[in-house]
C-alpha positions as CSV (number, residue, x, y, z in Angstrom):
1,X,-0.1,-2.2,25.9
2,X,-1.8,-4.8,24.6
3,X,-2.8,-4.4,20.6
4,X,-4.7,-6.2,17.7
5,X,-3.8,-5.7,14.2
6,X,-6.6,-6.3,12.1
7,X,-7.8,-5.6,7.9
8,X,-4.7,-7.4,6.4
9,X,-3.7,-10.5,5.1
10,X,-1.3,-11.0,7.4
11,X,2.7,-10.6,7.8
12,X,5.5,-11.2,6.6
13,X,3.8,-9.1,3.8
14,X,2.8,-11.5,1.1
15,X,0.3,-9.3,-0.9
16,X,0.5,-5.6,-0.7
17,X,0.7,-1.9,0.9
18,X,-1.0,-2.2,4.5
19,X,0.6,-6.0,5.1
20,X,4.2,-4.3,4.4
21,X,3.0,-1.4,7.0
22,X,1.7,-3.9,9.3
23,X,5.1,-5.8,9.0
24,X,6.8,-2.6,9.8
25,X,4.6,-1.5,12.7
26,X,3.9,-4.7,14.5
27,X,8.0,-5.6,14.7
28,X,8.5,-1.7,16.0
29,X,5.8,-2.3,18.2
30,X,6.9,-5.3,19.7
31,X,10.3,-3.6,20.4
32,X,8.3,-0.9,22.0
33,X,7.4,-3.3,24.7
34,X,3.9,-3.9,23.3
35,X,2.4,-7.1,23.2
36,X,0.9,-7.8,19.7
37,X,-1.1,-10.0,17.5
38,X,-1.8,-9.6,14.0
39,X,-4.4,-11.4,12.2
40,X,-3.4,-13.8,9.4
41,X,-5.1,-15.2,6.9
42,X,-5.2,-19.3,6.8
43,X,-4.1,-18.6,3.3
44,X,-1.2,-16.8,4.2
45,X,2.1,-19.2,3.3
46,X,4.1,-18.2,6.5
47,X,2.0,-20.8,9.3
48,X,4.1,-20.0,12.3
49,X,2.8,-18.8,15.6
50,X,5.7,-16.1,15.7
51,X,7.0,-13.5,13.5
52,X,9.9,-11.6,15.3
53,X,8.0,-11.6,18.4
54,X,4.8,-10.9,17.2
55,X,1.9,-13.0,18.3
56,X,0.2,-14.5,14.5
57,X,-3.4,-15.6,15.2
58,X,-4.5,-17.8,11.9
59,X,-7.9,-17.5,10.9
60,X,-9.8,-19.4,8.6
61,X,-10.4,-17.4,5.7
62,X,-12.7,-19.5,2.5
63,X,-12.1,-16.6,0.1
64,X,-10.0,-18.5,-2.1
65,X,-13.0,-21.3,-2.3
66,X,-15.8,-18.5,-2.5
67,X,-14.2,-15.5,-3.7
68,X,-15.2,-12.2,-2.0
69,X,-17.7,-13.2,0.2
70,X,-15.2,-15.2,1.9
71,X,-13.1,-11.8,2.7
72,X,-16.2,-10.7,5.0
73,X,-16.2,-14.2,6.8
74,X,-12.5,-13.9,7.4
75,X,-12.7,-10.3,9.1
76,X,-16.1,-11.5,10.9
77,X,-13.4,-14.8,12.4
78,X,-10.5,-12.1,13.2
79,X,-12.9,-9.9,15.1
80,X,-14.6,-13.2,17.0
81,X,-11.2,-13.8,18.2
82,X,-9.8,-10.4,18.9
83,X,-13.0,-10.8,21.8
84,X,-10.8,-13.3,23.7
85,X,-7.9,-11.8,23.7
86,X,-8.5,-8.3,26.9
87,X,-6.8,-6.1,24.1
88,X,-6.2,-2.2,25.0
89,X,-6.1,-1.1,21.4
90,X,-7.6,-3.1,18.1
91,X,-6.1,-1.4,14.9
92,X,-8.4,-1.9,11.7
93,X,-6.5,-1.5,8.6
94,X,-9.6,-0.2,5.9
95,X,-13.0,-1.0,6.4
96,X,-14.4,-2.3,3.3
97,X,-14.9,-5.8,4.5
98,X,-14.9,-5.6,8.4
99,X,-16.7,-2.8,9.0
100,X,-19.9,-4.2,8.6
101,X,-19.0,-6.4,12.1
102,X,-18.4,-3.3,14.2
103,X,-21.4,-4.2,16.6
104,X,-18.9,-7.4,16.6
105,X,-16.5,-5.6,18.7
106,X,-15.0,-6.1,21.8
107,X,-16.0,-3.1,24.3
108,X,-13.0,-2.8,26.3
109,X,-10.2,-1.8,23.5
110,X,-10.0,1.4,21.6
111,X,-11.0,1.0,17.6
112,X,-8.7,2.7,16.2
113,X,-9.3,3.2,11.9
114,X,-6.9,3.8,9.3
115,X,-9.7,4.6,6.5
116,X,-7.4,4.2,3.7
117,X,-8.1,5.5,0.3
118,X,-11.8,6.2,-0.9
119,X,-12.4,2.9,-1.8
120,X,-15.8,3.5,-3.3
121,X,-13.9,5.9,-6.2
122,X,-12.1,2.6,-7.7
123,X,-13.0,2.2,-11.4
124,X,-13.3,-1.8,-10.7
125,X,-16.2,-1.6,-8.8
126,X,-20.0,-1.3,-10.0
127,X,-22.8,1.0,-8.9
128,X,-23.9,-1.1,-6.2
129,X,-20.3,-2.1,-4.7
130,X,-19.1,1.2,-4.7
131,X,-23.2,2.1,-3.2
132,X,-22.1,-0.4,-0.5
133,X,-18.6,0.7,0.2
134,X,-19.7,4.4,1.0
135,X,-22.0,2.4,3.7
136,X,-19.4,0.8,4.7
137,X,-17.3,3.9,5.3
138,X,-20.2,5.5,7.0
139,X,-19.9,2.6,9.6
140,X,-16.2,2.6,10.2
141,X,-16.4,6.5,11.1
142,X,-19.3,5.5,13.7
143,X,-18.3,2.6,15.5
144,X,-14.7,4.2,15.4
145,X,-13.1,5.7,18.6
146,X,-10.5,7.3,16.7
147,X,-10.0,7.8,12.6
148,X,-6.3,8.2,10.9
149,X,-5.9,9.4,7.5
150,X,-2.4,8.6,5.5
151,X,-2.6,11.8,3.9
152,X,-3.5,15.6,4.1
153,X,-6.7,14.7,1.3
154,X,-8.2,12.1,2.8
155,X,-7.8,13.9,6.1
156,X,-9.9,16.7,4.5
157,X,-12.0,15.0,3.1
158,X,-13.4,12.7,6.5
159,X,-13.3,15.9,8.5
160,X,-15.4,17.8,6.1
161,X,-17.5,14.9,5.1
162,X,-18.2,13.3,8.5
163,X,-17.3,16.6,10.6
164,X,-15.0,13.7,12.8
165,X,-11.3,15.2,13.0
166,X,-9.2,12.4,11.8
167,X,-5.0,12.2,12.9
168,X,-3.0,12.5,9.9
169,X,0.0,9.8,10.0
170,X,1.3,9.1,6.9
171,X,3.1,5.9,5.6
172,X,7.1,5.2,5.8
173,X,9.8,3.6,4.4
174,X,13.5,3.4,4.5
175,X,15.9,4.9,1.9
176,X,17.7,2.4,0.1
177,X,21.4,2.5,0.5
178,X,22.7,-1.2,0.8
179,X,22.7,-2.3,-3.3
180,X,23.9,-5.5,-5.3
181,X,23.7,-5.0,-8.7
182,X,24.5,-8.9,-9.1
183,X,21.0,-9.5,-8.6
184,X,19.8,-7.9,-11.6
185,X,21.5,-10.8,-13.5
186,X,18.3,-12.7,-11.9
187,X,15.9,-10.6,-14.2
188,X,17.9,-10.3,-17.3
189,X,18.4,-6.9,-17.1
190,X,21.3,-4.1,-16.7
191,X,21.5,-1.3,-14.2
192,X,20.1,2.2,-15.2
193,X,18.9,0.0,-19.1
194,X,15.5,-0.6,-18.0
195,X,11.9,0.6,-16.5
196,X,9.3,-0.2,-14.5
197,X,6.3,-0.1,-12.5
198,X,4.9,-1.9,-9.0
199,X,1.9,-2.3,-8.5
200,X,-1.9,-4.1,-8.2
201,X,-2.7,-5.0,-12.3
202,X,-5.7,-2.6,-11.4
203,X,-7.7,-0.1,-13.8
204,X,-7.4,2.8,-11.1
205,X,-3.2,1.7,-11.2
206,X,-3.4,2.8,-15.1
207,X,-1.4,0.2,-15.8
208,X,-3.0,0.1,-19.3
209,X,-2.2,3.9,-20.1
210,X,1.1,3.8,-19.1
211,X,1.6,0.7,-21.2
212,X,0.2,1.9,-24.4
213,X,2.7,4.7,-23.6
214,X,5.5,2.4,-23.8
215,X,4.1,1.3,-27.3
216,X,3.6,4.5,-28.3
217,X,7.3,5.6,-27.8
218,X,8.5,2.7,-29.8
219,X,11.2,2.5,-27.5
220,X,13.4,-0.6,-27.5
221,X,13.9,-0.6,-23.8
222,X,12.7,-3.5,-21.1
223,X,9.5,-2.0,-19.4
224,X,9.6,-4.7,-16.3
225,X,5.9,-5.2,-14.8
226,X,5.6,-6.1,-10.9
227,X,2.5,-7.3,-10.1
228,X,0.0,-10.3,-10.5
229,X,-1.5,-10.3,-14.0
230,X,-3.4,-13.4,-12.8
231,X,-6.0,-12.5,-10.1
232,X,-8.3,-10.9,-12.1
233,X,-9.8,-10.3,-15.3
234,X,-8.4,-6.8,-16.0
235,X,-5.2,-8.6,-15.3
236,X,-5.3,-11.5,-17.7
237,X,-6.4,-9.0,-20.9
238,X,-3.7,-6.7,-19.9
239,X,-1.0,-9.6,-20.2
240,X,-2.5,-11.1,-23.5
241,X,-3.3,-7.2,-25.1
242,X,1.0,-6.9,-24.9
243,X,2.2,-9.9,-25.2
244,X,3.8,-9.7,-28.6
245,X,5.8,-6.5,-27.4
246,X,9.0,-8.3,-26.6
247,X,10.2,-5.0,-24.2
248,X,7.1,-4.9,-21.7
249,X,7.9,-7.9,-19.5
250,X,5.4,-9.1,-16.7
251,X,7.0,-10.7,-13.6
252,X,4.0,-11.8,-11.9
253,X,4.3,-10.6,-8.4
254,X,7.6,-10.0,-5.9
255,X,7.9,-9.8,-2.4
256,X,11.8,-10.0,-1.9
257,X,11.7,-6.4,-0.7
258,X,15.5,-7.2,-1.0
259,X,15.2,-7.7,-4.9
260,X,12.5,-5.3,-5.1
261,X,14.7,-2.4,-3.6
262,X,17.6,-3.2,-5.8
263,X,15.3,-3.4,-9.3
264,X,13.8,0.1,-8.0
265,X,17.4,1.1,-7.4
266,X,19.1,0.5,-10.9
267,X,16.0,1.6,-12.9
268,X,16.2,4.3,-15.0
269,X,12.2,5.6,-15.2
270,X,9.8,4.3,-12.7
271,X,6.3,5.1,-13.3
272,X,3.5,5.5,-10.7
273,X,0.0,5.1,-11.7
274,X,-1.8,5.1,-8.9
275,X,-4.6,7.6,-8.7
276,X,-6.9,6.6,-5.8
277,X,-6.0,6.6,-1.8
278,X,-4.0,8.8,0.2
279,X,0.0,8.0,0.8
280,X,0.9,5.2,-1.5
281,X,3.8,3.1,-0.1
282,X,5.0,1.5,-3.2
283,X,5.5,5.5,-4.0
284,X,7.1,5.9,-0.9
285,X,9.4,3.4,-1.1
286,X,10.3,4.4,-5.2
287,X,11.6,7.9,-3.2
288,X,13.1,5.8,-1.3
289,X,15.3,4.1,-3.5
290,X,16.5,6.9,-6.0
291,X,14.0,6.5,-8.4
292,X,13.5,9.8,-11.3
293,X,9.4,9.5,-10.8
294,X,6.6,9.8,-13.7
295,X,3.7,9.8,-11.7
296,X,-0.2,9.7,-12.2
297,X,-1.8,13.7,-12.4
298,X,-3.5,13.7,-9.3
299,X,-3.5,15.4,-5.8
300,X,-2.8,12.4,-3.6
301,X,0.6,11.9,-5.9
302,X,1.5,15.7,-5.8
303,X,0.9,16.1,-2.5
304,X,3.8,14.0,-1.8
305,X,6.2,14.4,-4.8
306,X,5.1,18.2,-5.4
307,X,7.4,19.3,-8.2
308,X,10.1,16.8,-8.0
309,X,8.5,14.4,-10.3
310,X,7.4,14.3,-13.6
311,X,3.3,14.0,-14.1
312,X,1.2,11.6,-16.7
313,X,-2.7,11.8,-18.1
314,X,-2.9,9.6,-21.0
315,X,-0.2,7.4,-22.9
316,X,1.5,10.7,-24.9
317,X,2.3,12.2,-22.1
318,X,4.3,8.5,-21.3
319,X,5.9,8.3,-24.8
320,X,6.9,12.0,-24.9
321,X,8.7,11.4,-21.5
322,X,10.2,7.7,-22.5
323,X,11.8,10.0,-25.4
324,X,12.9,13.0,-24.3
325,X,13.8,13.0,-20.3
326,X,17.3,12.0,-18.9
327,X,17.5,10.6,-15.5
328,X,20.9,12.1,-15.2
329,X,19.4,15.3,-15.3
330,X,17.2,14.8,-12.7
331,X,19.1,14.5,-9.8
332,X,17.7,17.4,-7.9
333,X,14.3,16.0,-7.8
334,X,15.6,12.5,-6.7
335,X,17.5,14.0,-4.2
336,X,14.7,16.3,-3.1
337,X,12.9,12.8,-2.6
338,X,15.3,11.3,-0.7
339,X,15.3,14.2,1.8
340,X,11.3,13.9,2.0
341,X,12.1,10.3,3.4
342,X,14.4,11.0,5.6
343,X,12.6,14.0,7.1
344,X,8.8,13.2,6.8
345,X,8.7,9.6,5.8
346,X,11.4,7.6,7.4
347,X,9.4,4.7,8.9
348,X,10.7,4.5,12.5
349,X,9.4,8.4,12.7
350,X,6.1,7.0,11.6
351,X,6.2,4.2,13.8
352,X,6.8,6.4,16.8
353,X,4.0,8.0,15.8
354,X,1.2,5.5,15.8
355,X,2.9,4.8,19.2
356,X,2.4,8.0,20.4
357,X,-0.9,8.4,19.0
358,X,-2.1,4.9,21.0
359,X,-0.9,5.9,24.1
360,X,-2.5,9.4,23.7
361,X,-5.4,8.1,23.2
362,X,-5.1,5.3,25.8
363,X,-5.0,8.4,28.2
364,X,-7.9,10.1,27.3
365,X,-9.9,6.9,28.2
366,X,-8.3,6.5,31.7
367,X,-8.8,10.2,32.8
């Protein structure tokens, strides 16, 4: 089997959720006795040819002298190529910026969508983007052969909405077991004394809520931020807006999933803010790593972490559970959430799947 990975920025995962999953699929795949090639971006940092037998095809991508625009030209070059290449199966990771192409397609190989979360929904975009982005989701569901949804809502919601039946396969992760607390001494910080957060400095990521939280509790604590602060305007006011509160400390981004596993591990609250998408992996991999959860109020969160998590609206509910919760009290839920990985989201089960799903569908073409 022969298959295209396409809608990232390319592996080893430099920037975010579907470049970790790509990472963790393609390597699977390839060990599956596929043949694959993921699309990288020429940005990308790693320039090899090879990634642990996975085929990288560079492609010129001017979004970092053009901005956006240049993110459409870089999916137009990825799809361009993926026409030379007699692939079975071309797996497009989102749709707001490649979409657009699909009468770009090769004919011969299944397209096969993840559609993400509803990107139109983010609170970054304006009336026309998020105008263009339902457009654009409209096209992905067309010129698709098959849809999959990372979880039960957004499954609901394309089959209801486009009356197309989706395959729900949700993301995976490991649980975290191998641990070094030596590495803390890296971040200036001690095990269980601290808390954090990972993700995109987005408004949909209420990074700002929770933050004013933190303030609010008056707590003394180190609040560690993972993510860039730099990329964008939302980002940059954010970082000044709490710079004089010596406990909130911004790290810019991390990709050592090695350190990033370990600062999950030994924190003592980690807080997840997202609120738009289906199955987020950086909430995935917090389960996975023994982490009591304060996560955004909101049905994508709860459909994973049900009740074994504690839920946030605005910045008092974040003080009054900086103040009065105790991880050690907590172990049922963390333990609950561990299980949840092992038996729902353990990534070589999710894997298996997408390779299960491809060659299912690979047969109903050839019948």
């Amino acid at each position: 089997m022969k298959i295209g990975i396409i809608g990232t920025r390319g592996i080893p995962n430099h920037y975010g959720g579907f470049e970790q999953f790509a990472e963790y699929l393609a390597t699977y795949l390839v060990q599956h006795n596929c043949e694959v090639y993921v699309y990288n971006s020429s940005n990308h940092p790693y320039q090899e040819p090879f990634f642990n037998g996975v085929n990288i095809i560079h492609c010129n991508d001017p979004e970092n002298k053009i901005g956006t625009v240049g993110q459409f030209i870089y999916d137009l070059n990825c799809i361009l190529d993926s026409r030379k290449k007699d692939l079975d199966i071309i797996l497009q990771l989102g749709y707001t910026s490649s979409s657009i192409w699909s009468f770009v397609f090769p004919k011969k190989p299944l397209i096969i969508t993840n559609m993400d979360g509803l990107e139109w929904k983010r609170s970054k975009y304006n009336f026309l983007v998020k105008r263009f982005l339902k457009f654009a989701e409209r096209l992905a569901v067309k010129y698709s052969d098959y849809l999959i949804a990372d979880s039960e809502g957004i499954k609901k919601y394309i089959d209801n909405k486009y009356h197309k039946n989706s395959k729900f396969i949700a993301y995976g992760c490991q649980v975290v077991t191998e641990i070094d607390e030596a590495t803390l001494e890296k971040y200036q910080v001690n095990k269980y004394s601290y808390n954090m957060l990972i993700a995109r400095i987005e408004p949909e990521n209420n990074i700002e809520t929770i933050l004013d939280g933190v303030v609010l509790s008056e707590t003394k604590i180190p609040f560690l931020v993972i993510g860039d602060y730099t990329i964008n305007s939302f980002g940059k006011r954010i970082k000044e807006k709490f710079k004089n509160t010596p406990q909130i400390i911004f790290l810019g981004s991390i990709y050592n999933n090695y350190d990033l596993n370990i600062l999950r591990f030994y924190c003592n609250f980690y807080f997840h803010g997202h609120s738009v998408g289906g199955t987020n992996p950086s909430l995935l991999e917090a389960m996975g790593s023994s982490n009591f959860i304060i996560a955004h109020n909101n049905i994508f969160n709860k459909a994973v972490l049900k009740e074994n998590a504690y839920y946030f609206y605005t910045p008092e509910d974040v003080s009054f559970y900086l103040k009065n919760k105790d991880k050690k009290l907590e172990e049922g839920k963390i333990q609950r959430n561990l299980e949840k990985i092992n038996n729902e989201y353990d990534i070589n089960r999710i894997n298996g799947s997408y390779l299960s799903f491809f060659n299912k569908c690979l047969q109903k073409k050839h019948c």
